[in-house]
C-alpha positions in Angstrom: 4.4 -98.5 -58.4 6.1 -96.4 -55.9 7.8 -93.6 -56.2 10.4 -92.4 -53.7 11.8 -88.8 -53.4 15.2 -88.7 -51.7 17.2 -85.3 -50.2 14.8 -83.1 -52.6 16.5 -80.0 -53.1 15.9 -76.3 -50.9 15.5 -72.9 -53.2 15.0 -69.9 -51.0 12.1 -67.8 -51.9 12.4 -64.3 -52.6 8.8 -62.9 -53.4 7.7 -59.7 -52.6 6.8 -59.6 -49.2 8.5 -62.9 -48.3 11.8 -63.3 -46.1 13.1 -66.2 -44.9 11.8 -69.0 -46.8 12.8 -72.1 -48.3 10.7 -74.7 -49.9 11.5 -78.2 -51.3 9.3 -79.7 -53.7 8.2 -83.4 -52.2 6.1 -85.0 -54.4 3.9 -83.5 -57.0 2.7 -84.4 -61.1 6.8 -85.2 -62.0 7.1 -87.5 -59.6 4.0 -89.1 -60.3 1.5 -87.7 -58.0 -1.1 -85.8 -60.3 -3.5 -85.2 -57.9 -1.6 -83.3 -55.8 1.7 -81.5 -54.5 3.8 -81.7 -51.0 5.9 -79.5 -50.2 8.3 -78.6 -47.3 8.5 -74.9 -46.1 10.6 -73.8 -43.8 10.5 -70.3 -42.2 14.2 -68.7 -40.9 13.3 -67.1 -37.1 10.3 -64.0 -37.7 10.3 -65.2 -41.6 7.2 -65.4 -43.3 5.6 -66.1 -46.8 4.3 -63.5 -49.0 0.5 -62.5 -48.7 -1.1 -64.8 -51.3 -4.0 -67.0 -52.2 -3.9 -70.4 -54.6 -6.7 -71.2 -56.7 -7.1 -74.5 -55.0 -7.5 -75.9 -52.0 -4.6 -76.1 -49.3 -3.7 -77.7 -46.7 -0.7 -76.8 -43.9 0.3 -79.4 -41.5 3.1 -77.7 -38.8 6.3 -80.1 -38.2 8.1 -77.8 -35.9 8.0 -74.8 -34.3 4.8 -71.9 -33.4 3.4 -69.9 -36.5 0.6 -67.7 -37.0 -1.7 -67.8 -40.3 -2.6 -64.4 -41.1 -5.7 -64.2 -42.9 -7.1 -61.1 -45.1 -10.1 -59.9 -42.6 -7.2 -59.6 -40.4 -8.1 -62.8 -38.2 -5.1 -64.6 -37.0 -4.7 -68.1 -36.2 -1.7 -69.4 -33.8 -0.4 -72.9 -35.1 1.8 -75.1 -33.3 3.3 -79.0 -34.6 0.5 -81.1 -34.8 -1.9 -78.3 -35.8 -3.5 -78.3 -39.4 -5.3 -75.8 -41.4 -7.0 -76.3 -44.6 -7.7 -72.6 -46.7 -10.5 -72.7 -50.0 -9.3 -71.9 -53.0 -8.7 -67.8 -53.1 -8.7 -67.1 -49.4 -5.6 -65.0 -48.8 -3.1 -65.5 -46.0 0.6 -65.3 -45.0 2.0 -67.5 -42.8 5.0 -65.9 -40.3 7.4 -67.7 -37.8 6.8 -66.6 -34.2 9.1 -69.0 -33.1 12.9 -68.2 -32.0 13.8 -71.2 -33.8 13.0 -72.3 -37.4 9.6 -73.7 -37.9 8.8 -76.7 -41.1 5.6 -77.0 -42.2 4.0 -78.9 -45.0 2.0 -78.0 -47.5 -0.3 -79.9 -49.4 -2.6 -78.3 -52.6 -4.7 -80.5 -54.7 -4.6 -80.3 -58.4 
């Protein structure tokens, strides 16, 4: 059976290193999906997620607006909607808004 996730709520994120950043949890194990987790982030004009790694595999899809994936050897990658990146478990990266308007991406991690 379906399960539908309607208007899911926004929290801000205030980690270290983070600043302007709200996520929305989609779907993940309470809603029934226990293989993985969706979430919506949205980035606030020059925002950008804290430096940080997951221990499983993720993947970003952009929805709006131009970002750039920092990763730790210092490579960056410029992102725009449509674009998709998928990080390994432990590879760090931030993520930071380049746009002058808000950018949405979606994240996807396995469980």
């Amino acid at each position: 059976m379906a399960v539908v996730t309607r208007n899911p709520r926004e929290t801000r994120i205030s980690e270290k290193g983070s600043r302007g950043v709200k996520e929305a949890l989609l779907a993940g194990p309470a809603s029934g999906s226990n293989r993985f987790t969706v979430r919506r982030i949205s980035l606030d004009p020059d925002g950008c997620t804290a430096r940080t790694s997951f221990d499983r595999a993720t993947v970003y899809y952009v929805l709006q607006g131009r970002i750039t994936l920092s990763h730790q050897d210092g490579e960056l990658d410029l992102l725009s909607p449509g674009d998709t990146a998928v990080l390994h478990s432990e590879e760090v990266h931030h993520l930071h808004n380049i746009d002058k308007l808000e950018a949405v991406i979606l994240k996807v991690a396995s469980q």
